[in-house]
Every structure is written in structure tokens, then in C-alpha cells.
mmCIF file of the N, C-alpha and C atoms, coordinates in Angstrom:
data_MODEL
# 
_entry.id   MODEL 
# 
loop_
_atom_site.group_PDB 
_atom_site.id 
_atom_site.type_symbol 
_atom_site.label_atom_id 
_atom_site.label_alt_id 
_atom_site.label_comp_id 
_atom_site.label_asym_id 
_atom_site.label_entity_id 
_atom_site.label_seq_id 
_atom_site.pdbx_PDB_ins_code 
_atom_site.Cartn_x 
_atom_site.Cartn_y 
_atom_site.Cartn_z 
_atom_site.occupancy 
_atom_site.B_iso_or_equiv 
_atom_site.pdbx_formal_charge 
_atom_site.auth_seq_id 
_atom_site.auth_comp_id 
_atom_site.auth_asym_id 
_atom_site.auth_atom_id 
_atom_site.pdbx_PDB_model_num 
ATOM 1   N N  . UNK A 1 1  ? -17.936 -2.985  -12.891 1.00 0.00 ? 1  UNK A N  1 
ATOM 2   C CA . UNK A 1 1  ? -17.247 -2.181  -11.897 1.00 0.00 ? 1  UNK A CA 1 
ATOM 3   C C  . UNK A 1 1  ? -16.112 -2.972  -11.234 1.00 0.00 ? 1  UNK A C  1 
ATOM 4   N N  . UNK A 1 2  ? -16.645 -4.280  -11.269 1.00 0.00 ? 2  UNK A N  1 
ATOM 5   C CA . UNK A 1 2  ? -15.214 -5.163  -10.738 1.00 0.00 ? 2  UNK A CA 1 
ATOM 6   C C  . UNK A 1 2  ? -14.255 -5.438  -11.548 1.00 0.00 ? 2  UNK A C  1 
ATOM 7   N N  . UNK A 1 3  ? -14.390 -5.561  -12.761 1.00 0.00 ? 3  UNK A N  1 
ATOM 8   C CA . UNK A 1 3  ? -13.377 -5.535  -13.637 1.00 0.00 ? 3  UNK A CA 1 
ATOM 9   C C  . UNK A 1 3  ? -12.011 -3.914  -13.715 1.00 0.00 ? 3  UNK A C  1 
ATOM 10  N N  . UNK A 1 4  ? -13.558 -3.092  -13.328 1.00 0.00 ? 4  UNK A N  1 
ATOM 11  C CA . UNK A 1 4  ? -12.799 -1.738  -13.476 1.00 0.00 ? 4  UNK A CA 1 
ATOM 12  C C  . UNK A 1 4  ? -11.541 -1.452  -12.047 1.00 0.00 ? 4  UNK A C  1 
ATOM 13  N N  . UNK A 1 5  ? -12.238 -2.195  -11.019 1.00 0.00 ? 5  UNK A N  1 
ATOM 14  C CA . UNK A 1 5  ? -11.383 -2.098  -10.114 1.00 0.00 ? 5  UNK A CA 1 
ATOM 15  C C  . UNK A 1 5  ? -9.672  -2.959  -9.945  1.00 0.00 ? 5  UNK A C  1 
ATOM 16  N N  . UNK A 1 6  ? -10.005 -3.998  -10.803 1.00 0.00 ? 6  UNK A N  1 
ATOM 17  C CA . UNK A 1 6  ? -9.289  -4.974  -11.019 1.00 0.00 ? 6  UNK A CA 1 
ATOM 18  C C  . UNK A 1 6  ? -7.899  -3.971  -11.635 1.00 0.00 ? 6  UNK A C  1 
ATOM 19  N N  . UNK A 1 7  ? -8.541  -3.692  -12.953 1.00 0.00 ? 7  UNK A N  1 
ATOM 20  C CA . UNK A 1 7  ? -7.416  -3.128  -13.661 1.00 0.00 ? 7  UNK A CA 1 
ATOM 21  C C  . UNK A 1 7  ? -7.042  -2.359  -13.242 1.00 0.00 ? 7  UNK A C  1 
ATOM 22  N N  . UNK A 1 8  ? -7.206  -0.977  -12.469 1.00 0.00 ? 8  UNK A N  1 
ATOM 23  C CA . UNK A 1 8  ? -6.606  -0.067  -11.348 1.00 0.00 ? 8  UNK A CA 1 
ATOM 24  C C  . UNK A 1 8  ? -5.656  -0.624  -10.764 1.00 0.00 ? 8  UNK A C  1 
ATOM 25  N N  . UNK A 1 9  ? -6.060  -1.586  -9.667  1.00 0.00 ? 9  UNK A N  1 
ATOM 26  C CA . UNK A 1 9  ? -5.233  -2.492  -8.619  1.00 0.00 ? 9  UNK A CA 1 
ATOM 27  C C  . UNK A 1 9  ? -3.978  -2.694  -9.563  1.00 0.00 ? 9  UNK A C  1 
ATOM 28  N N  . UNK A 1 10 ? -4.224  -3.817  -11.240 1.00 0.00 ? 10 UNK A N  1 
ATOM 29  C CA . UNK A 1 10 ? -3.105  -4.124  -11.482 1.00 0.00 ? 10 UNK A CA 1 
ATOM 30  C C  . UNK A 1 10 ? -2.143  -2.824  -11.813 1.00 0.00 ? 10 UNK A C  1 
ATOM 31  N N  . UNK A 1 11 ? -2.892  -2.000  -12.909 1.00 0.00 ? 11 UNK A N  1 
ATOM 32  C CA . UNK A 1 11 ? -2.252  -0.862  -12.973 1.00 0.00 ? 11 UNK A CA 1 
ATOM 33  C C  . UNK A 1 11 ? -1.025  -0.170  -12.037 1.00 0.00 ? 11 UNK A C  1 
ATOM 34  N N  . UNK A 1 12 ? -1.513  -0.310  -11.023 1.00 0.00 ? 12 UNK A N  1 
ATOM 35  C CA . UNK A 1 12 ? -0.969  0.493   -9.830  1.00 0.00 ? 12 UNK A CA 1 
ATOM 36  C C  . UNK A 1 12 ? -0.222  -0.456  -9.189  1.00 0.00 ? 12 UNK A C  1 
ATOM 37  N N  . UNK A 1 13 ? -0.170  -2.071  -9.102  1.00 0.00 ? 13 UNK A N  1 
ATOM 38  C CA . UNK A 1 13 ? 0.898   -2.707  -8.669  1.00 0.00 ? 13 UNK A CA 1 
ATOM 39  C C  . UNK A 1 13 ? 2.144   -3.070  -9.983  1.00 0.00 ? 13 UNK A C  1 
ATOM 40  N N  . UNK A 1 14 ? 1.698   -2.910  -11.470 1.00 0.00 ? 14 UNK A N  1 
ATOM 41  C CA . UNK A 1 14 ? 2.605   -3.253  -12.255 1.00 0.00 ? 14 UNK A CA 1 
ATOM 42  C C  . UNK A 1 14 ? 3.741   -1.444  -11.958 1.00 0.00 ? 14 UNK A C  1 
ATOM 43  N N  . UNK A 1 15 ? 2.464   -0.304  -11.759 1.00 0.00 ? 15 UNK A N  1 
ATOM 44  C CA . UNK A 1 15 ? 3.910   1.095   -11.509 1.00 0.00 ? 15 UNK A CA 1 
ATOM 45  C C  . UNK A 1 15 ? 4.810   0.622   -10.292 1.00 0.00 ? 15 UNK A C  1 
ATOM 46  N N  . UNK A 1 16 ? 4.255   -0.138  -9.206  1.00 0.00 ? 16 UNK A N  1 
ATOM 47  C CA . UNK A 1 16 ? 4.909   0.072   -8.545  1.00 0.00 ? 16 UNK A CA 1 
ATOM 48  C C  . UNK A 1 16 ? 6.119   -0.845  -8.278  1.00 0.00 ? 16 UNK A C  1 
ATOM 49  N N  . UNK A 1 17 ? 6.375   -1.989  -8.914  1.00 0.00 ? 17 UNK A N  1 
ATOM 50  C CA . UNK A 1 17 ? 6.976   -3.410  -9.462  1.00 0.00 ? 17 UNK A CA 1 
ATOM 51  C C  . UNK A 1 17 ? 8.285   -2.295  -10.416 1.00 0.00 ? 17 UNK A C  1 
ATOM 52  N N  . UNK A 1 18 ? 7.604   -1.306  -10.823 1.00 0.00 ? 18 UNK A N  1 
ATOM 53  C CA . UNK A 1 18 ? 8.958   -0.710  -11.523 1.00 0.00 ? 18 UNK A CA 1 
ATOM 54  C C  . UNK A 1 18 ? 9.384   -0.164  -10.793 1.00 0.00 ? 18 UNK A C  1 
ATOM 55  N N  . UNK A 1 19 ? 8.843   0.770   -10.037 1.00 0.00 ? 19 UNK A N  1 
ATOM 56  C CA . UNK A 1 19 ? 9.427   2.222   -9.290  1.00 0.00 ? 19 UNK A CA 1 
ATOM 57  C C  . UNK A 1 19 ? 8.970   2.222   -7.758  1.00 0.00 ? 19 UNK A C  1 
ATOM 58  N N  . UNK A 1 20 ? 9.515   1.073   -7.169  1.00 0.00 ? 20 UNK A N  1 
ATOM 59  C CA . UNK A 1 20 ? 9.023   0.784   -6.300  1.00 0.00 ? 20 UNK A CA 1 
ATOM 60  C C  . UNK A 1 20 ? 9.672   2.433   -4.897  1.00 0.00 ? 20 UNK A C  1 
ATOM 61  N N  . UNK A 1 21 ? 10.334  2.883   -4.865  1.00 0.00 ? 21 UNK A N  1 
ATOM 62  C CA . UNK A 1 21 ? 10.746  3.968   -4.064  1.00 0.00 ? 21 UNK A CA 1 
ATOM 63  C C  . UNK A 1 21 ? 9.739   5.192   -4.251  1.00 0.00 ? 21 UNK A C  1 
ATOM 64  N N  . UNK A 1 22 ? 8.905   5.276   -5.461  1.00 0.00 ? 22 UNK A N  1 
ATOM 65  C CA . UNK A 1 22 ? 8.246   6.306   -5.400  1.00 0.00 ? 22 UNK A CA 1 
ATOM 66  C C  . UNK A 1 22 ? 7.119   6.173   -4.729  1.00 0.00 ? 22 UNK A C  1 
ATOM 67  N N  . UNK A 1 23 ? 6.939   4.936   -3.805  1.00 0.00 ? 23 UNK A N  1 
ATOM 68  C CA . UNK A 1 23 ? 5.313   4.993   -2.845  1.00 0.00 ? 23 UNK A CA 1 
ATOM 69  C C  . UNK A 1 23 ? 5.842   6.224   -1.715  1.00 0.00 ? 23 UNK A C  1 
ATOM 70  N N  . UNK A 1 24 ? 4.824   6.783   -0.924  1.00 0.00 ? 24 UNK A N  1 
ATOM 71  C CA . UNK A 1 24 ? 5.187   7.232   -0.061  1.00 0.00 ? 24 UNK A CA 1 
ATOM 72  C C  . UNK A 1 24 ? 5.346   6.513   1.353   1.00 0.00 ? 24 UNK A C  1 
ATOM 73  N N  . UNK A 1 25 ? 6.715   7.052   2.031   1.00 0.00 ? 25 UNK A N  1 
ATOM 74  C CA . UNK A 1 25 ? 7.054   6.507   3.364   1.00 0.00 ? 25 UNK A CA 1 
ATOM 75  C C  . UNK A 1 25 ? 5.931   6.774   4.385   1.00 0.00 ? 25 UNK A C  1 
ATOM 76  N N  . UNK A 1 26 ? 5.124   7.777   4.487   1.00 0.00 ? 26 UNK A N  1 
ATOM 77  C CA . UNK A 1 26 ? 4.458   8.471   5.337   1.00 0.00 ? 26 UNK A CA 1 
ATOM 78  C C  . UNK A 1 26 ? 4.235   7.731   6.305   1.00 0.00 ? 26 UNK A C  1 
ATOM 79  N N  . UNK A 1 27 ? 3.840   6.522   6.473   1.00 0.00 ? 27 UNK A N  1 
ATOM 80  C CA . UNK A 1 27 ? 2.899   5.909   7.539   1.00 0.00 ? 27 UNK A CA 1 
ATOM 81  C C  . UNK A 1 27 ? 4.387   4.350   7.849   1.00 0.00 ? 27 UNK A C  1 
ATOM 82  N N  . UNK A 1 28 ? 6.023   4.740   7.083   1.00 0.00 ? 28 UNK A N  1 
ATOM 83  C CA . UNK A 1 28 ? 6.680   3.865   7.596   1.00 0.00 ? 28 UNK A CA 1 
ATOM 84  C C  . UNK A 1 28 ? 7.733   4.200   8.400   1.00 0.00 ? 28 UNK A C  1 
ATOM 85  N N  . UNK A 1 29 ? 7.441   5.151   9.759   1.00 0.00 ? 29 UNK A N  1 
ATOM 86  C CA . UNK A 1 29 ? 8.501   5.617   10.418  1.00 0.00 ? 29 UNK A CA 1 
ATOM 87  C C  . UNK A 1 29 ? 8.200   4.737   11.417  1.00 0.00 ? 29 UNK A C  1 
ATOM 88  N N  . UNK A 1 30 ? 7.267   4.261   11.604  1.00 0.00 ? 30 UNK A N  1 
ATOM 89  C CA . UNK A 1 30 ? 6.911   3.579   12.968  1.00 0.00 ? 30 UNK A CA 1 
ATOM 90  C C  . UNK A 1 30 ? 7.971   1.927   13.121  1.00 0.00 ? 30 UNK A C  1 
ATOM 91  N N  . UNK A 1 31 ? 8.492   1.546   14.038  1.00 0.00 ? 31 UNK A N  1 
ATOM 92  C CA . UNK A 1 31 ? 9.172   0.836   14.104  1.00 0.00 ? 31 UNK A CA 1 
ATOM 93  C C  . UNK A 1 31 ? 8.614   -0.616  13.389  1.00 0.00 ? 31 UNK A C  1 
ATOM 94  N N  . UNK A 1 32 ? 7.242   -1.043  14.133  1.00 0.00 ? 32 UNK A N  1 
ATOM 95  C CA . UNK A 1 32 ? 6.944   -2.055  13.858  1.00 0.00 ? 32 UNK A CA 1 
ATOM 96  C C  . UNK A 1 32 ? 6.228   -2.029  12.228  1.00 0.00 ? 32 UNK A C  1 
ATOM 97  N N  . UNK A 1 33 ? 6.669   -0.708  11.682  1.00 0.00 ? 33 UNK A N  1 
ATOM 98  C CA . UNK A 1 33 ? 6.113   -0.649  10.176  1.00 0.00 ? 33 UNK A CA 1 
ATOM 99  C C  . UNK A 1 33 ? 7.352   -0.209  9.310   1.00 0.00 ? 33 UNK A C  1 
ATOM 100 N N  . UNK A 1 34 ? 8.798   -0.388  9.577   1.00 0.00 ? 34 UNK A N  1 
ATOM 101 C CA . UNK A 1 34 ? 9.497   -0.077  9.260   1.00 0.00 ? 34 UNK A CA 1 
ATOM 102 C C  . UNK A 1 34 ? 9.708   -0.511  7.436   1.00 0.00 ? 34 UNK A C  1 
ATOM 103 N N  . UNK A 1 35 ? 9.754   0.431   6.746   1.00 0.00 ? 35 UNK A N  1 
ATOM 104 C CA . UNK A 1 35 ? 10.000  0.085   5.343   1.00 0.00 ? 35 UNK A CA 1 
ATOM 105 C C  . UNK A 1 35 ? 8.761   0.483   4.321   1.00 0.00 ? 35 UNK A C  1 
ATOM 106 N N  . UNK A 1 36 ? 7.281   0.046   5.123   1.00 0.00 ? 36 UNK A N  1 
ATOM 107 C CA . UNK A 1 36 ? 6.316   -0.120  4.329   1.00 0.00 ? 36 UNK A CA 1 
ATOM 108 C C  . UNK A 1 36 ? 6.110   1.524   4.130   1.00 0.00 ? 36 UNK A C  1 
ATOM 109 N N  . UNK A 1 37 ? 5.667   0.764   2.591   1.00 0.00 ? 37 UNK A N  1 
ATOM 110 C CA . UNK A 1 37 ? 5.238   2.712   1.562   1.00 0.00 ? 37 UNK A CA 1 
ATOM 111 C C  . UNK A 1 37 ? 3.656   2.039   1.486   1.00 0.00 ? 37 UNK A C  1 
ATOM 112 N N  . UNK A 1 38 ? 3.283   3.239   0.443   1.00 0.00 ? 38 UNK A N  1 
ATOM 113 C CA . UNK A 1 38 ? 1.804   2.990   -0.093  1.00 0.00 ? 38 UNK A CA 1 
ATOM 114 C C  . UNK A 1 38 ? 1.469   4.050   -1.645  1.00 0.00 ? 38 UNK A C  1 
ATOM 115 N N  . UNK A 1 39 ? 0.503   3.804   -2.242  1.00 0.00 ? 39 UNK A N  1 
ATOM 116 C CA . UNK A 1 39 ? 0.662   4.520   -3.576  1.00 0.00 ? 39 UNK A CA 1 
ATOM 117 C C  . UNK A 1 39 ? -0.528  4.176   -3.889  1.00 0.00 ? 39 UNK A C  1 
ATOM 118 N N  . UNK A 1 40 ? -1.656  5.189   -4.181  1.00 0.00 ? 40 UNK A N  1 
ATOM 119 C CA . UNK A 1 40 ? -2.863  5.644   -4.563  1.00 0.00 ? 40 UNK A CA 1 
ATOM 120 C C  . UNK A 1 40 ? -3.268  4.938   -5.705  1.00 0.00 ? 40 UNK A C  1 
ATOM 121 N N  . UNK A 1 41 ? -4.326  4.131   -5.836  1.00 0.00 ? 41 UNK A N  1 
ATOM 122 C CA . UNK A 1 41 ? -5.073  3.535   -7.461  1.00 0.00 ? 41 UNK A CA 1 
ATOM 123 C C  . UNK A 1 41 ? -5.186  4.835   -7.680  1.00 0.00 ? 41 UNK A C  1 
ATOM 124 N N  . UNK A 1 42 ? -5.976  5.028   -8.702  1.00 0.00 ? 42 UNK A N  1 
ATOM 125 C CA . UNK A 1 42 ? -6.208  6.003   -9.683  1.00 0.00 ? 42 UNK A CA 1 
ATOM 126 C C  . UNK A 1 42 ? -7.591  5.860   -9.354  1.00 0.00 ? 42 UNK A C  1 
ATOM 127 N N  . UNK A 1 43 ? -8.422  5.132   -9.915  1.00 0.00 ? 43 UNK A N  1 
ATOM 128 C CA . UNK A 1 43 ? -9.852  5.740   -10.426 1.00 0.00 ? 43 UNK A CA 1 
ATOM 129 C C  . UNK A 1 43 ? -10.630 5.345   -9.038  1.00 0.00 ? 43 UNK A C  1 
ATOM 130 N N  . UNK A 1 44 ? -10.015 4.601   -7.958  1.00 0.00 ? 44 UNK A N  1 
ATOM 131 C CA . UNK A 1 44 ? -10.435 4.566   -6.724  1.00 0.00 ? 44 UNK A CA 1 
ATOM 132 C C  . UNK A 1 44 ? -9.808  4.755   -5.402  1.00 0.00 ? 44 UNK A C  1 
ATOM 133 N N  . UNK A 1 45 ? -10.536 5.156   -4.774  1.00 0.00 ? 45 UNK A N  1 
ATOM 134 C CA . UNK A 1 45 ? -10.256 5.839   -3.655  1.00 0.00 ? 45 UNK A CA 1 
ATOM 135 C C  . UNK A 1 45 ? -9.381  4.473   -2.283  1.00 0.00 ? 45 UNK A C  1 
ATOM 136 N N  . UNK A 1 46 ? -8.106  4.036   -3.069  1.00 0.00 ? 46 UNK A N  1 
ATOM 137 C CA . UNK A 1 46 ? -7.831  2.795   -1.777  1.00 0.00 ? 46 UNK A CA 1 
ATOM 138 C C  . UNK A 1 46 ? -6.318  3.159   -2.325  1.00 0.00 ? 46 UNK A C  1 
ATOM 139 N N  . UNK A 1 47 ? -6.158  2.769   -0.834  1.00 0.00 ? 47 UNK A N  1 
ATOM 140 C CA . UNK A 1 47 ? -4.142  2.636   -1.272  1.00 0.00 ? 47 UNK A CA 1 
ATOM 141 C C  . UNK A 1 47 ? -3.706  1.537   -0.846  1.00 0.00 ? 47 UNK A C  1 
ATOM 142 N N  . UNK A 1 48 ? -2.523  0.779   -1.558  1.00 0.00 ? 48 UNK A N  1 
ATOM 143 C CA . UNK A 1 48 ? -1.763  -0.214  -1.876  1.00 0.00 ? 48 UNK A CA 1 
ATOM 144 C C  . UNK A 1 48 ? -0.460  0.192   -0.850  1.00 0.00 ? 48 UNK A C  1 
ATOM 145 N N  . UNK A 1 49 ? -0.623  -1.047  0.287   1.00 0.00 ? 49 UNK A N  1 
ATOM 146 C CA . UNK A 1 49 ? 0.813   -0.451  1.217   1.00 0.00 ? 49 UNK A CA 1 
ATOM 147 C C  . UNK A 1 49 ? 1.339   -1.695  0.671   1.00 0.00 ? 49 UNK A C  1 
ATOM 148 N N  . UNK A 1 50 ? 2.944   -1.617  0.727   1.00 0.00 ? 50 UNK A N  1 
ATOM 149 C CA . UNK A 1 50 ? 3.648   -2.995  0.446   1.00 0.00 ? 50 UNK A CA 1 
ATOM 150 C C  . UNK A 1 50 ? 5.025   -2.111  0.999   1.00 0.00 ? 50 UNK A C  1 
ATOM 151 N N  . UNK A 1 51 ? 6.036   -3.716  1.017   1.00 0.00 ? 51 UNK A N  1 
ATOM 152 C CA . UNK A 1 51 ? 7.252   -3.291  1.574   1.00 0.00 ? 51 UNK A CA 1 
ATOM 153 C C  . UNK A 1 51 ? 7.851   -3.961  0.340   1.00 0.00 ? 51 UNK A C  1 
ATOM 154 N N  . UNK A 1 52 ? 9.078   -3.313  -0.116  1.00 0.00 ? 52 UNK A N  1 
ATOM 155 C CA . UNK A 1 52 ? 10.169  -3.637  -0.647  1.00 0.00 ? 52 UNK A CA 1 
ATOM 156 C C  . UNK A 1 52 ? 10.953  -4.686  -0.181  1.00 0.00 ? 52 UNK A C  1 
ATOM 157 N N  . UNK A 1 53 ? 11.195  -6.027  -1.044  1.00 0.00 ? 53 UNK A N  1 
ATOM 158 C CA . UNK A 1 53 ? 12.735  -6.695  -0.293  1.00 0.00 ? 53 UNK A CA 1 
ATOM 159 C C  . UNK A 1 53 ? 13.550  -6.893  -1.327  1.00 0.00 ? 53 UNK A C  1 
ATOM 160 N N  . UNK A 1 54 ? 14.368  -7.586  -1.057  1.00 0.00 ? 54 UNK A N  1 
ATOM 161 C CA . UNK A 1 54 ? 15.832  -7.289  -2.102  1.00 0.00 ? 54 UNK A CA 1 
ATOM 162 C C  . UNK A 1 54 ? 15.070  -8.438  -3.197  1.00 0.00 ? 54 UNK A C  1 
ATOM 163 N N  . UNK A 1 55 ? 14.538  -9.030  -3.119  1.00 0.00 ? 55 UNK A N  1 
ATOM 164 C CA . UNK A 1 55 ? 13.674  -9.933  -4.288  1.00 0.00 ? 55 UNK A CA 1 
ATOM 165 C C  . UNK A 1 55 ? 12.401  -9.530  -4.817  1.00 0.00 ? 55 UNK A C  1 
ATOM 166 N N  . UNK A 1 56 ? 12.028  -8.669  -4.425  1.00 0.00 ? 56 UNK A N  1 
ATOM 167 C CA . UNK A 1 56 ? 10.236  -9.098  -4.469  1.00 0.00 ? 56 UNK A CA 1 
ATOM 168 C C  . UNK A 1 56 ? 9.366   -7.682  -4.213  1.00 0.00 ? 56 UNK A C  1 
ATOM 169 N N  . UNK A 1 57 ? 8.482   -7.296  -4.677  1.00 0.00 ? 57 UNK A N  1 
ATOM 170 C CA . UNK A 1 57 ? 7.806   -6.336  -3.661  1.00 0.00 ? 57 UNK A CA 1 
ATOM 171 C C  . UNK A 1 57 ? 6.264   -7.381  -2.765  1.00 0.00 ? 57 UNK A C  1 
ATOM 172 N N  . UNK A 1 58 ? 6.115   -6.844  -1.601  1.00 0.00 ? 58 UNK A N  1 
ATOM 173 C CA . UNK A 1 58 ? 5.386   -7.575  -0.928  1.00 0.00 ? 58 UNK A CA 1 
ATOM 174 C C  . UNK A 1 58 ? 3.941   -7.043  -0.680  1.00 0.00 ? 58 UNK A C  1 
ATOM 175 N N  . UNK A 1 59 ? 2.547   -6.966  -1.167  1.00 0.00 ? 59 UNK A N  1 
ATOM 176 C CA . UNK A 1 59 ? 1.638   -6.102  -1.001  1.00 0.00 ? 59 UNK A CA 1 
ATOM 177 C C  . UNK A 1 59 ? 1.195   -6.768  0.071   1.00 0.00 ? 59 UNK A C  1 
ATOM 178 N N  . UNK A 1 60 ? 0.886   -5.646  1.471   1.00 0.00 ? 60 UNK A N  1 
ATOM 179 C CA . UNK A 1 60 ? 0.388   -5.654  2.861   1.00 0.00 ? 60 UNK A CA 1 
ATOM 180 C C  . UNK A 1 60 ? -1.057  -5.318  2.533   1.00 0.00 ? 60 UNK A C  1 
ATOM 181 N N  . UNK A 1 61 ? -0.925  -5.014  2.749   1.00 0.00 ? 61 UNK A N  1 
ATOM 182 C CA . UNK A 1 61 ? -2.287  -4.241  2.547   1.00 0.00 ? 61 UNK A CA 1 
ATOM 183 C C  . UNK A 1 61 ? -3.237  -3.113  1.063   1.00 0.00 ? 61 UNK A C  1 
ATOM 184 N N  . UNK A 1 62 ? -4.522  -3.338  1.335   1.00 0.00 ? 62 UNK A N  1 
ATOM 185 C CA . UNK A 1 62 ? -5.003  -2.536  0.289   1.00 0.00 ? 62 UNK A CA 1 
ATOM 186 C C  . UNK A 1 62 ? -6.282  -1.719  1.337   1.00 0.00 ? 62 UNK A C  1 
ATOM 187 N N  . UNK A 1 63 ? -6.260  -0.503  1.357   1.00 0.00 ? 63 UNK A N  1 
ATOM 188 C CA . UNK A 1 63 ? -6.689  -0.070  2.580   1.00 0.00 ? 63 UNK A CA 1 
ATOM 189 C C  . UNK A 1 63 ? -7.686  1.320   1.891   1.00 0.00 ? 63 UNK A C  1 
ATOM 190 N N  . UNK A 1 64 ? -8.690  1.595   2.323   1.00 0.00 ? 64 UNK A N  1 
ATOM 191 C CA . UNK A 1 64 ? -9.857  2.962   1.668   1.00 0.00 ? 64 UNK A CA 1 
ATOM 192 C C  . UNK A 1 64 ? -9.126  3.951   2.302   1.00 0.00 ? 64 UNK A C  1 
ATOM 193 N N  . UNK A 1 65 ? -8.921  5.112   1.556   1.00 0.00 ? 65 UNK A N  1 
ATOM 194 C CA . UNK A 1 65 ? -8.364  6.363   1.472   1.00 0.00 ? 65 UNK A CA 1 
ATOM 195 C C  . UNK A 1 65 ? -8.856  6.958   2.533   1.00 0.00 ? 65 UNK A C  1 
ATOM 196 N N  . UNK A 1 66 ? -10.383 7.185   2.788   1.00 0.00 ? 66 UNK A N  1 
ATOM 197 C CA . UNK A 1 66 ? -11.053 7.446   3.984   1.00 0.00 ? 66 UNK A CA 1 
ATOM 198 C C  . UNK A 1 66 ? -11.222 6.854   5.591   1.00 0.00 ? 66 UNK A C  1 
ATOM 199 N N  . UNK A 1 67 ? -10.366 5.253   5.104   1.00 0.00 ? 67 UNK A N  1 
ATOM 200 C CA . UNK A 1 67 ? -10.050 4.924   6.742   1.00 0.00 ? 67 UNK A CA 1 
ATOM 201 C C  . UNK A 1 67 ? -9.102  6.117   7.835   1.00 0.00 ? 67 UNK A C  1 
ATOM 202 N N  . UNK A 1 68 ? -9.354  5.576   8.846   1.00 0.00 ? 68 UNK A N  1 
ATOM 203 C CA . UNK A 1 68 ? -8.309  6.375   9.750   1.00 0.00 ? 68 UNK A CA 1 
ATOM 204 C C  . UNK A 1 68 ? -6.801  5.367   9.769   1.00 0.00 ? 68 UNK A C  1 
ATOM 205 N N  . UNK A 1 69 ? -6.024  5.936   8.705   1.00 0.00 ? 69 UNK A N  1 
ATOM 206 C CA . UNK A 1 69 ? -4.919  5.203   8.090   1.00 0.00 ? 69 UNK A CA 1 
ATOM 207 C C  . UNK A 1 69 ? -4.129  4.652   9.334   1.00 0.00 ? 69 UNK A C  1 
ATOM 208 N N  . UNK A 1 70 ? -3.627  6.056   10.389  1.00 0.00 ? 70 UNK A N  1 
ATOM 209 C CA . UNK A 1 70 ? -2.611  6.033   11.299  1.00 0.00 ? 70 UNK A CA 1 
ATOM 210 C C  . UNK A 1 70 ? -3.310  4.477   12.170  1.00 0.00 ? 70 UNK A C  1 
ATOM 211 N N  . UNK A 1 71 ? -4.386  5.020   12.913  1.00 0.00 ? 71 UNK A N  1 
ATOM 212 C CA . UNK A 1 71 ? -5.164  4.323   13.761  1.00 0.00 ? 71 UNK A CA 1 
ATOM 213 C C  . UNK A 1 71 ? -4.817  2.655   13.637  1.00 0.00 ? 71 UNK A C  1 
ATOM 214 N N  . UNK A 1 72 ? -5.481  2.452   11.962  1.00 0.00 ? 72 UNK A N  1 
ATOM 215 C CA . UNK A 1 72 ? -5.574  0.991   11.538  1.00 0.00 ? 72 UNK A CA 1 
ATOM 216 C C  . UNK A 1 72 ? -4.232  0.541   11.112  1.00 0.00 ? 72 UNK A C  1 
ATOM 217 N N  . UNK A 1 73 ? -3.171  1.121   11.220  1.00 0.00 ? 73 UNK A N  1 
ATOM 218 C CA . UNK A 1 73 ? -1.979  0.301   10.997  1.00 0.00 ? 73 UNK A CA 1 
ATOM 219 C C  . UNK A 1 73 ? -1.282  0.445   12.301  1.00 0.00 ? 73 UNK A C  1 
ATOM 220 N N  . UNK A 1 74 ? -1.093  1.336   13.214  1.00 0.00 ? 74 UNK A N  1 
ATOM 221 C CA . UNK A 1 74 ? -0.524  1.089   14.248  1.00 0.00 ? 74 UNK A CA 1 
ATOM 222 C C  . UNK A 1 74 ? -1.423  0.765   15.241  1.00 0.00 ? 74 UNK A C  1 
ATOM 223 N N  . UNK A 1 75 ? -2.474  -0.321  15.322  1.00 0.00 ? 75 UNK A N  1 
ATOM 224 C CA . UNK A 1 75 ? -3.297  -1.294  15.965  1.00 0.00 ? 75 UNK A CA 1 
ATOM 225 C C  . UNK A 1 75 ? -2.610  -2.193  16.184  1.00 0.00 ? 75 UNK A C  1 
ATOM 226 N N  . UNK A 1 76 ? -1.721  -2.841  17.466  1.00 0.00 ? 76 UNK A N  1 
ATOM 227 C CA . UNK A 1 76 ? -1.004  -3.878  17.389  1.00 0.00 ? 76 UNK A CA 1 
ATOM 228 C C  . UNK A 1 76 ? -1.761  -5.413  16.933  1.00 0.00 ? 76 UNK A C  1 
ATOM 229 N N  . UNK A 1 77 ? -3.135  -5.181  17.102  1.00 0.00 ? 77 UNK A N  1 
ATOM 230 C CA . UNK A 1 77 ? -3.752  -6.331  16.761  1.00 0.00 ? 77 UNK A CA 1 
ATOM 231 C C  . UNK A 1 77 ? -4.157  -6.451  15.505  1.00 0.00 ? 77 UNK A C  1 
ATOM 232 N N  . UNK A 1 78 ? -3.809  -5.821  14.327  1.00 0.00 ? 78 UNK A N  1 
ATOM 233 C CA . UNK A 1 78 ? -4.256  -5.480  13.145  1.00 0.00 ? 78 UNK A CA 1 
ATOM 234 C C  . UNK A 1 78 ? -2.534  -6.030  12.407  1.00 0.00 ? 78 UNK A C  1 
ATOM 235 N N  . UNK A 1 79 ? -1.693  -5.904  13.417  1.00 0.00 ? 79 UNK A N  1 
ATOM 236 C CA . UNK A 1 79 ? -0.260  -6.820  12.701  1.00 0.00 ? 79 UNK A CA 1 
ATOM 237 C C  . UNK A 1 79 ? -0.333  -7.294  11.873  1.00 0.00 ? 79 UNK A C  1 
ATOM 238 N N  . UNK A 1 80 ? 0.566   -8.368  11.143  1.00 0.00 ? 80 UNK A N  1 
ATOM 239 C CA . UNK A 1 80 ? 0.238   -9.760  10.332  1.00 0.00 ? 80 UNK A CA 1 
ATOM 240 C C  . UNK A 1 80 ? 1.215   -10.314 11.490  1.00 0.00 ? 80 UNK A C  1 
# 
């Protein structure tokens, strides 16, 4: 099962290394989250937030579909 999760994760960070604009903005209007997207594994229920930079994509977070998304990212103490 850990293997299975593994390959998801990569799966879903090698789509997004290509097409990095197709995560959704949803949760990056907030100032102090400005930029960061996120984009669904497949066979599990977690999403992959990362921000785009002119070099690199940056993965923030990997977060369960069922958290309270808004809550746990605009927690100022939950920052990096």
C-alpha cells in the first residue's frame, strides 16, 4: 500500500512538473498564500499544494482531501 501511494504522489508531481497552471488556484487568493495551487492524487484521497517559481515547482504541502482545507492553511501558525 506504500508503494501504491508512492507512485500516485510521483505520478501526480511528474503531471504537475509539466503542466504546472492546471492545479487549482482555489485556496491561493489569500495574500499570505499568494500563488499556491493544489492537484488531486488519483487513487488517494490527499492533495499536493505547491507554488510555481520561475525555476522550479515547490511542493508545500500534501494535505487529506477531508481536512478542513480553508481552516489549516489560513492558520497563521501552520505558515512555513
Amino acid at each position: 500500500m506504500a508503494m501504491d501511494f508512492l507512485h500516485d504522489f510521483e505520478s501526480a508531481v511528474a503531471f504537475i512538473s509539466q503542466f504546472p497552471a492546471t492545479g487549482s488556484p482555489k485556496y491561493g487568493y489569500e495574500p499570505s498564500l499568494a500563488g499556491i495551487r493544489f492537484w488531486p492524487m488519483k487513487k488517494f484521497p490527499f492533495l499536493i499544494f505547491y507554488i510555481e517559481t520561475e525555476h522550479q515547482i515547490d511542493i508545500w504541502r500534501v494535505m487529506h482531501g477531508n481536512m478542513d482545507i480553508a481552516a489549516e492553511l489560513y492558520d497563521p501558525d501552520s505558515l512555513p
